[in-house]
Structures are given as structure tokens and as C-alpha cells.
Residue, then its C-alpha position, 0 to 999 in steps of 0.5 A: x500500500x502507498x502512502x499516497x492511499x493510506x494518507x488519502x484513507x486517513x483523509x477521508x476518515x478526518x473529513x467524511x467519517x461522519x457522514x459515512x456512518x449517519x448514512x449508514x445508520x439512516x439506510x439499516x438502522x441499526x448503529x452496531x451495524x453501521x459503524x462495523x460496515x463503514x469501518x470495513x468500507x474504510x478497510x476495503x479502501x485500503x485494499x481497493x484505492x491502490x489498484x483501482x486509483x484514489x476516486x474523485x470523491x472519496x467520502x461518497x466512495x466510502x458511503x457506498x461501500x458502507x451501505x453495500x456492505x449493511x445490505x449484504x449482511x443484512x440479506x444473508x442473515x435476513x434480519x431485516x424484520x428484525x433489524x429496522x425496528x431498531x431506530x425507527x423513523x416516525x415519518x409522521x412527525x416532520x422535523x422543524x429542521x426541513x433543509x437541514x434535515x441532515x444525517x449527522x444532525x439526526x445521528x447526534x440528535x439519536x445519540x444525546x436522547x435522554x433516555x440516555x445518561x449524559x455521561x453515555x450520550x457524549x461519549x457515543x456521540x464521540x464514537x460514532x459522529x466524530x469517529x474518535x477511538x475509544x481510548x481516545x473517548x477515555x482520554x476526554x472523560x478522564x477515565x480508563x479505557x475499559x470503562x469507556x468501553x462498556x459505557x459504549x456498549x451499554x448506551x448503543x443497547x439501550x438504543x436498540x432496546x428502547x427503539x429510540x427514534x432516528x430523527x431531529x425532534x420536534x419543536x416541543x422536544x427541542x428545549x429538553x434535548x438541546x442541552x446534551x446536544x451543546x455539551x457533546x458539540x462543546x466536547x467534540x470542539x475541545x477535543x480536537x482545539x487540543x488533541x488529547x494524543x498523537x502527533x497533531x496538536x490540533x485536530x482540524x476534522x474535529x474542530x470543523x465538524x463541531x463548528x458545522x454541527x453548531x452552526x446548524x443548530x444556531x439555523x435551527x434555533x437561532x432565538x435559543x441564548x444558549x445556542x448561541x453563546x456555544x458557537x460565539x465561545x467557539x468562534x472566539x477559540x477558534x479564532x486563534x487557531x493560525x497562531x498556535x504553533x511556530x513555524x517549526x511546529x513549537x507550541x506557542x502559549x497565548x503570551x507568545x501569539x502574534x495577535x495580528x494574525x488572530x481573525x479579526x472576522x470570527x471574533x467579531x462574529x462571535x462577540x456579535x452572537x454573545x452580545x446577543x445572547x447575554x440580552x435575551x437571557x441571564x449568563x450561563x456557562x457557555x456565555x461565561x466561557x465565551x465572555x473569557x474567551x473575548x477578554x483575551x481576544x480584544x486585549x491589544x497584548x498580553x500585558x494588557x489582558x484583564x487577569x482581575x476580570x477572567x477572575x471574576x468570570x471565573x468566579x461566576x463560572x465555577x458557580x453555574x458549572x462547578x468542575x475541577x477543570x474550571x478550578x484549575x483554570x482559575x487557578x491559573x488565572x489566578x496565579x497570573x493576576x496575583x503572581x505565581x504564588x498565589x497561583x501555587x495556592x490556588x493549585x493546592x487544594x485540587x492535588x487531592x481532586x480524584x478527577x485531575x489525578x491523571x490530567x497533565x494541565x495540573x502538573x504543569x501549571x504547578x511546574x511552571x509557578x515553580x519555575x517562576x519562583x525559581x523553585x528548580x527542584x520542584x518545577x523539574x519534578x512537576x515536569x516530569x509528572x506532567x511528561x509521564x502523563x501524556x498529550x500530544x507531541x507538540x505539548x509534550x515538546x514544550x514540556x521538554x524543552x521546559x524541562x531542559x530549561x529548569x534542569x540548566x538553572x539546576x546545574x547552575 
């Protein structure tokens, strides 16, 4: 097999993934079943492009191959009366979606039902739309991969037992669900902003695919704050995407950017949509996170940057959406409004945070107070726990040459 085959093959899994399982999925409905047959239609690429050519569409190449691949079993095993039950389509109720009526959104929309917990319905979400692997999934919930695993299972199950429907709901079934929607679309977004492993640090499949997923649901509810106020949070992140790494593929921290590179056009965009948001209902979490977010995309410089008010938001934060992570956030803020110091205090409390036990963040921030403080010692051994604990190859980059730094002053 050629590199050219197995790049194009990795390709169309970045970028058409999606598609080819909610394709799948809306022809047999069954998701066991659809997302075996799209990974074999992606295998059967591997054996067929190098002899007949890469095709000139790959994604629709590999949706046919899907689908031929579910009819063919489900001919020879005969299962289609028992096999169509399993995700049904209630043709009687149409979706207030109309053109956007859209496999991926359906194959969310099945995915985050409430009979579902939450926990299960982000993850299968992960899984299924964004085609992450499950250690992969494992790795975004802080939780072993075996774990992960069985909660995968147990949610494509109950799917199939409860005969969840396939579709975008009604208007009056909008409201209740659209919040585990946003948490999943959010997670999708974080997940490929910061490629938890591998040699990416950014995973520009998954960031498209969520912007696209929520800007379908802003068409959808465009009167929805909430909504709103995700897409404005990710259109302010994403507005920094070009200016992340240097042109060795060195990781350059937000002090580091050249904000003049930063795209003027999607933070306007995404103040615009939080300015809107903010007026028709009280903050919520995504509105504060995106409001943390446009403190730091209109400060001029870094120097400039309102530590003293991503405080307070992050004060207001943690009461709306209590979460270690925002803890740790905060502390980091903390640190850079008051000084490294009150930083390192600020991190105490969360060493003993089961949560944060296996998550790399913790450590290095604590590493890079030290540093700071001129703690050498210390910071290197905080390095080291971070290195150990994994993150893609840019972060760990970094992390390494940090290291070395604090190992000279050591020597010194």
C-alpha cells in the first residue's frame, strides 16, 4: 500500500467519517451495524484505492461501500424484520429542521436522547459522529479505557432496546434535548482545539465538524441564548487557531501569539452572537466561557489582558458549572493576576481532586509557578509528572524543552 492511499484513507476518515456512518445508520438502522460496515468500507479502501486509483470523491466512495456492505449482511442473515425496528423513523412527525434535515444532525440528535445518561450520550456521540477511538473517548472523560468501553456498549443497547427514534425532534422536544446536544458539540470542539494524543496538536476534522454541527443548530434555533453563546465561545477559540504553533511546529502559549494574525472576522462574529445572547437571557456557562474567551481576544497584548476580570468570570463560572477543570483554570488565572504564588495556592487544594489525578494541565501549571519562583527542584519534578502523563507531541515538546530549561538553572 502507498502512502499516497493510506494518507488519502486517513483523509477521508478526518473529513467524511461522519457522514459515512449517519448514512449508514439512516439506510439499516441499526448503529452496531453501521459503524462495523463503514469501518470495513474504510478497510476495503485500503485494499481497493491502490489498484483501482484514489476516486474523485472519496467520502461518497466510502458511503457506498458502507451501505453495500449493511445490505449484504443484512440479506444473508435476513434480519431485516428484525433489524429496522431498531431506530425507527416516525415519518409522521416532520422535523422543524426541513433543509437541514441532515444525517449527522439526526445521528447526534439519536445519540444525546435522554433516555440516555449524559455521561453515555457524549461519549457515543464521540464514537460514532466524530469517529474518535475509544481510548481516545477515555482520554476526554478522564477515565480508563475499559470503562469507556462498556459505557459504549451499554448506551448503543439501550438504543436498540428502547427503539429510540432516528430523527431531529420536534419543536416541543427541542428545549429538553438541546442541552446534551451543546455539551457533546462543546466536547467534540475541545477535543480536537487540543488533541488529547498523537502527533497533531490540533485536530482540524474535529474542530470543523463541531463548528458545522453548531452552526446548524444556531439555523435551527437561532432565538435559543444558549445556542448561541456555544458557537460565539467557539468562534472566539477558534479564532486563534493560525497562531498556535511556530513555524517549526513549537507550541506557542497565548503570551507568545502574534495577535495580528488572530481573525479579526470570527471574533467579531462571535462577540456579535454573545452580545446577543447575554440580552435575551441571564449568563450561563457557555456565555461565561465565551465572555473569557473575548477578554483575551480584544486585549491589544498580553500585558494588557484583564487577569482581575477572567477572575471574576471565573468566579461566576465555577458557580453555574462547578468542575475541577474550571478550578484549575482559575487557578491559573489566578496565579497570573496575583503572581505565581498565589497561583501555587490556588493549585493546592485540587492535588487531592480524584478527577485531575491523571490530567497533565495540573502538573504543569504547578511546574511552571515553580519555575517562576525559581523553585528548580520542584518545577523539574512537576515536569516530569506532567511528561509521564501524556498529550500530544507538540505539548509534550514544550514540556521538554521546559524541562531542559529548569534542569540548566539546576546545574547552575
Amino acid at each position: 500500500m502507498s502512502r499516497e492511499v493510506a494518507a488519502a484513507v486517513a483523509r477521508a476518515h478526518r473529513s467524511d467519517w461522519t457522514r459515512v456512518v449517519a448514512a449508514t445508520v439512516a439506510l439499516v438502522r441499526d448503529l452496531d451495524l453501521a459503524e462495523d460496515c463503514a469501518q470495513e468500507a474504510y478497510a476495503q479502501a485500503l485494499r481497493t484505492w491502490p489498484v483501482s486509483g484514489i476516486p474523485d470523491r472519496p467520502g461518497a466512495w466510502l458511503t457506498t461501500a458502507a451501505r453495500n456492505r449493511a445490505l449484504d449482511v443484512l440479506r444473508r442473515q435476513k434480519l431485516w424484520q428484525r433489524s429496522l425496528p431498531l431506530l425507527v423513523t416516525d415519518a409522521s412527525v416532520r422535523g422543524p429542521e426541513g433543509a437541514l434535515d441532515d444525517d449527522r444532525l439526526r445521528l447526534v440528535f439519536t445519540c444525546c436522547h435522554p433516555a440516555l445518561f449524559r455521561e453515555a450520550q457524549v461519549a457515543l456521540t464521540l464514537r460514532l459522529v466524530c469517529g474518535l477511538s475509544t481510548a481516545e473517548v477515555a482520554r476526554a472523560f478522564l477515565v480508563p479505557e475499559a470503562t469507556m468501553a462498556a459505557r459504549i456498549t451499554r448506551a448503543k443497547k439501550k438504543i436498540a432496546a428502547a427503539r429510540i427514534p432516528y430523527r431531529v425532534p420536534s419543536p416541543d422536544q427541542l428545549a429538553e434535548r438541546v442541552g446534551a446536544v451543546l455539551e457533546v458539540v462543546h466536547l467534540v470542539f475541545t477535543t480536537g482545539h487540543t488533541a488529547p494524543a498523537g502527533d497533531r496538536p490540533v485536530r482540524r476534522d474535529l474542530v470543523d465538524g463541531a463548528l458545522d454541527l453548531a452552526r446548524m443548530l444556531h439555523l435551527l434555533m437561532p432565538n435559543d441564548a444558549e445556542v448561541s453563546a456555544l458557537l460565539a465561545l467557539m468562534l472566539l477559540i477558534d479564532a486563534r487557531a493560525d497562531t498556535r504553533l511556530s513555524g517549526t511546529g513549537r507550541l506557542l502559549l497565548l503570551s507568545e501569539q502574534d495577535r495580528s494574525r488572530w481573525d479579526r472576522g470570527l471574533i467579531e462574529e462571535g462577540v456579535g452572537l454573545l452580545t446577543e445572547a447575554l440580552r435575551r437571557r441571564p449568563p450561563t456557562r457557555y456565555a461565561v466561557e465565551a465572555a473569557i474567551a473575548a477578554v483575551h481576544a480584544e486585549a491589544p497584548t498580553w500585558q494588557d489582558t484583564d487577569w482581575a476580570q477572567i477572575v471574576g468570570l471565573y468566579d461566576v463560572l465555577r458557580r453555574l458549572w462547578p468542575s475541577p477543570v474550571v478550578e484549575l483554570n482559575r487557578a491559573v488565572a489566578v496565579g497570573l493576576s496575583d503572581g505565581p504564588q498565589a497561583g501555587l495556592d490556588a493549585l493546592a487544594p485540587l492535588s487531592d481532586e480524584p478527577a485531575l489525578a491523571a490530567y497533565g494541565y495540573l502538573s504543569a501549571a504547578r511546574a511552571d509557578f515553580r519555575r517562576q519562583l525559581h523553585q528548580w527542584p520542584q518545577a523539574a519534578e512537576a515536569y516530569e509528572e506532567a511528561l509521564l502523563l501524556g498529550g500530544n507531541d507538540a505539548e509534550r515538546g514544550f514540556l521538554t524543552e521546559r524541562l531542559a530549561e529548569v534542569r540548566l538553572h539546576m546545574r547552575r
